[in-house]
ROFIVEX-428624 format. One record per atom (N, C-alpha, C, O): residue in one letter; z, y, x. Coordinates in steps of 0.05 Angstrom, whole numbers, plus 32768, in hexadecimal, padded with zeros to 4 digits. Atoms other than C-alpha are relative to their C-alpha. Layout:
N
AZYX;...
//
This chain:
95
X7FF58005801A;X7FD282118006;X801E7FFE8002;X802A7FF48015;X7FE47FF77FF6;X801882217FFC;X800A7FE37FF1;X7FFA7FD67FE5;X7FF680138005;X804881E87FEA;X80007FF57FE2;X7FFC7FDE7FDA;X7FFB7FFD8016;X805381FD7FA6;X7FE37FF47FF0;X7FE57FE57FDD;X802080008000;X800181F97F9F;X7FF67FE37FFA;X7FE77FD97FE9;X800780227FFB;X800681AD7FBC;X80117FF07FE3;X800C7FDA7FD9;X7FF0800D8012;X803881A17F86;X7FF67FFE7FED;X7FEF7FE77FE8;X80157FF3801A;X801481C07F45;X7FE47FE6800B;X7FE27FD37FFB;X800C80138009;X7FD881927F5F;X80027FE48006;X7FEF7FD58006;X7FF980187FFB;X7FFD81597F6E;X800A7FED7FDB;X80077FD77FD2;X7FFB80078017;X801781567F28;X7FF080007FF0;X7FF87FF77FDB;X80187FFD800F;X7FD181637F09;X7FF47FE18002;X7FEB7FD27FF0;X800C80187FF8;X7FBE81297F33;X800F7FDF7FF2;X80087FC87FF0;X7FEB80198011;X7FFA80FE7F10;X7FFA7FFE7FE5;X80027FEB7FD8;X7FF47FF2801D;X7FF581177ED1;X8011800C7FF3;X800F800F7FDA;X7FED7FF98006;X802E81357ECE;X800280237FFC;X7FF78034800A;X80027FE4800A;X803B81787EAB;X802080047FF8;X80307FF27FF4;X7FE27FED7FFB;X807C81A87EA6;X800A7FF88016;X7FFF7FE98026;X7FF580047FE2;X80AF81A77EDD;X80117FF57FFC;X801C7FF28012;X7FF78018800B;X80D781797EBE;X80067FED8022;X801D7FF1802A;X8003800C7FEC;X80CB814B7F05;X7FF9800E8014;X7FED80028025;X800A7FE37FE4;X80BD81887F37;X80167FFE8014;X80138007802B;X7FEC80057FE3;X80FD81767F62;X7FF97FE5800C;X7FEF7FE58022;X801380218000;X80E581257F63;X7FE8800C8010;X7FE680178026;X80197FF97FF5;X80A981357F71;X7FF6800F8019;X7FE3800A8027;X80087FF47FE8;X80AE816A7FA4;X80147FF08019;X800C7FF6802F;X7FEE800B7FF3;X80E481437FC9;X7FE87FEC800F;X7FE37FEC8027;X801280167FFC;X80AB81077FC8;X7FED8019801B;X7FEB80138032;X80137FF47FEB;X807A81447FED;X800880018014;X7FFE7FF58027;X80027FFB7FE8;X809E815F801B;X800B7FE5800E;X800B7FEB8025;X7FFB80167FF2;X80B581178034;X7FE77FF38007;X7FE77FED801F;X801A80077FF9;X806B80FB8036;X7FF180168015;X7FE1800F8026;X80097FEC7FF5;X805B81418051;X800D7FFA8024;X7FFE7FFA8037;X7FF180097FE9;X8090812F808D;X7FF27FE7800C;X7FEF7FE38025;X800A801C7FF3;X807180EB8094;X7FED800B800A;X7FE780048021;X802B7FF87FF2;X8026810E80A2;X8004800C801D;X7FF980058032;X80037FF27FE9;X803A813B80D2;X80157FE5801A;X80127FE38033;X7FF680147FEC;X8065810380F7;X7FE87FED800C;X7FE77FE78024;X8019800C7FFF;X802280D980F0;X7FE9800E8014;X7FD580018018;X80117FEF7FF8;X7FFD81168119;X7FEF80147FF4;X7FDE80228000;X80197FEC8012;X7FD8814080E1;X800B80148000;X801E80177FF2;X7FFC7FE27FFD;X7FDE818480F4;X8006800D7FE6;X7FFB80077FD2;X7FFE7FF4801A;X7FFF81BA80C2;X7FEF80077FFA;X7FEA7FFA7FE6;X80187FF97FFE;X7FC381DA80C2;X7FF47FEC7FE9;X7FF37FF37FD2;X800E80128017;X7FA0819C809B;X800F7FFB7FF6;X80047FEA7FE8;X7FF080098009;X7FDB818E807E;X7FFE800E7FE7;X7FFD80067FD0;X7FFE7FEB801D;X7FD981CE8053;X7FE180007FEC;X7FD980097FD6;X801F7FF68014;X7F9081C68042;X7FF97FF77FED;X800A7FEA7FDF;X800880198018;X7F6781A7800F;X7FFC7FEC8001;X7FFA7FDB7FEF;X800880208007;X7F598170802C;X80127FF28007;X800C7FDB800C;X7FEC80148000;X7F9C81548036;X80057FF67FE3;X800F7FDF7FE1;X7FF780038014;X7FA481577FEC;X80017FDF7FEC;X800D7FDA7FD7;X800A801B8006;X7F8C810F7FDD;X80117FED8009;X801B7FDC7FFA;X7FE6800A7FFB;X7FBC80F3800C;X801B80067FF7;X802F7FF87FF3;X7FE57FFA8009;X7FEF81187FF9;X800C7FF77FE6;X80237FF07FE3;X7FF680118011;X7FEC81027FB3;X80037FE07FFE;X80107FD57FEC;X7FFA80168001;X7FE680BC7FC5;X80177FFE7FFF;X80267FF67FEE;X7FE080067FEB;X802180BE7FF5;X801680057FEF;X802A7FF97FF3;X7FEA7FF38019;X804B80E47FB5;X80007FE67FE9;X80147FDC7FDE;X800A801A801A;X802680AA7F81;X801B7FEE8012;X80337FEB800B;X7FF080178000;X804080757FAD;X801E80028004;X80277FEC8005;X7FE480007FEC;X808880867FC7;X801580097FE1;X802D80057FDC;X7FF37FFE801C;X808F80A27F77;X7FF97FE47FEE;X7FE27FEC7FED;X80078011800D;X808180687F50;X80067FE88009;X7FFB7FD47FFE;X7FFD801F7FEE;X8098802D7F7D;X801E80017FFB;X802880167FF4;X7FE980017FFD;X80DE80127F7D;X800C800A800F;X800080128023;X7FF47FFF7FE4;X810E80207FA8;X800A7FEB8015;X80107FD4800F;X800680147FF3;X811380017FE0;X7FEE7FF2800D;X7FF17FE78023;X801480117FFD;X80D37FE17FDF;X7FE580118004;X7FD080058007;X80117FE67FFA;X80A680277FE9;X7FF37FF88010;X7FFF7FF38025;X800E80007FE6;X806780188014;X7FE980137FF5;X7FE5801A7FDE;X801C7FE98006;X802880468019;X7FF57FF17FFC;X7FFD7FDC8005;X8019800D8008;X7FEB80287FFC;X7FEE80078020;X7FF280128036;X801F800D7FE8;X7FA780178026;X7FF5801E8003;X7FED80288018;X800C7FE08011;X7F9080608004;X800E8015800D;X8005802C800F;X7FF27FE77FF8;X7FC580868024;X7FF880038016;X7FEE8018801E;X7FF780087FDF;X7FCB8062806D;X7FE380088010;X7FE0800D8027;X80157FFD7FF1;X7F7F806C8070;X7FF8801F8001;X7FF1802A8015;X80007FDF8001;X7F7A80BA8054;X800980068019;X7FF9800B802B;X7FF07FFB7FF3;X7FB180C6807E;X7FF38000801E;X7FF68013802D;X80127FFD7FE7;X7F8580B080BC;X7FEF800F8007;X7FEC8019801E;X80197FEC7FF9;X7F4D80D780B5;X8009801E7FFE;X7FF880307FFC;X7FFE7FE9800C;X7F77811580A8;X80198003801E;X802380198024;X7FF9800A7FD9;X7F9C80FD80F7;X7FED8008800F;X7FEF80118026;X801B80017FF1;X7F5280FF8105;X7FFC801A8004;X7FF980298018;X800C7FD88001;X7F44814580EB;X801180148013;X800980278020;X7FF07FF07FEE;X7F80815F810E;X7FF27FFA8019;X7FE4800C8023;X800680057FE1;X7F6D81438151;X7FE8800B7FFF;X7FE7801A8012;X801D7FEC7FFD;X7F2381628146;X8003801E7FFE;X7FF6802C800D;X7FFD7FE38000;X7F3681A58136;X801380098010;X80178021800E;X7FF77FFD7FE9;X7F6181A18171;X7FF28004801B;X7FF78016802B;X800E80057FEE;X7F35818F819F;X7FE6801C7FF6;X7FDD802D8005;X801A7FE5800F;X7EFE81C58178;X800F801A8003;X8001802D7FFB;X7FFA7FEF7FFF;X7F3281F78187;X800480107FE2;X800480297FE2;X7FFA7FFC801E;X7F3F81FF8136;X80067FF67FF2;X800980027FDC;
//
């Protein structure tokens, strides 16, 4: 799923419609997107569908929080694990 892809349903997932917030917003991706792969989740799952849940958390929380005071929710930190997990399995599975 191309970036553009993650964006369109990141903002579905907000509610958010026109592009009005499409620099915001993608700024928020690819910075959470940076955090995952520092976290271990392969690009590979990164681009798929099933990062997409984390990814809008990680965008929810880091958009909507103050500044300053930005932490990931319980929702993200734990997605986020199992999608560390997937990488390391489809590593080891040779896919």
């Amino acid at each position: 799923m191309s970036e553009a892809e993650q964006l369109e349903e990141i903002k579905r997932g907000l509610g958010v419609s026109g592009s009005y917030h499409d620099s915001t917003l993608l700024r928020h991706l690819k910075d959470v997107k940076a955090y995952c792969i520092s976290a271990g989740v392969s690009p590979i799952v990164l681009e798929s569908d099933a990062s997409l849940g984390c990814l809008l958390r990680g965008v929810s929380d880091s958009w909507t929080q103050e500044s300053g005071h930005t932490q990931f929710s319980v929702m993200f930190t734990q997605r986020l694990i199992q999608l560390i997990s997937i990488s390391k399995n489809s590593e080891v599975n040779g896919g």
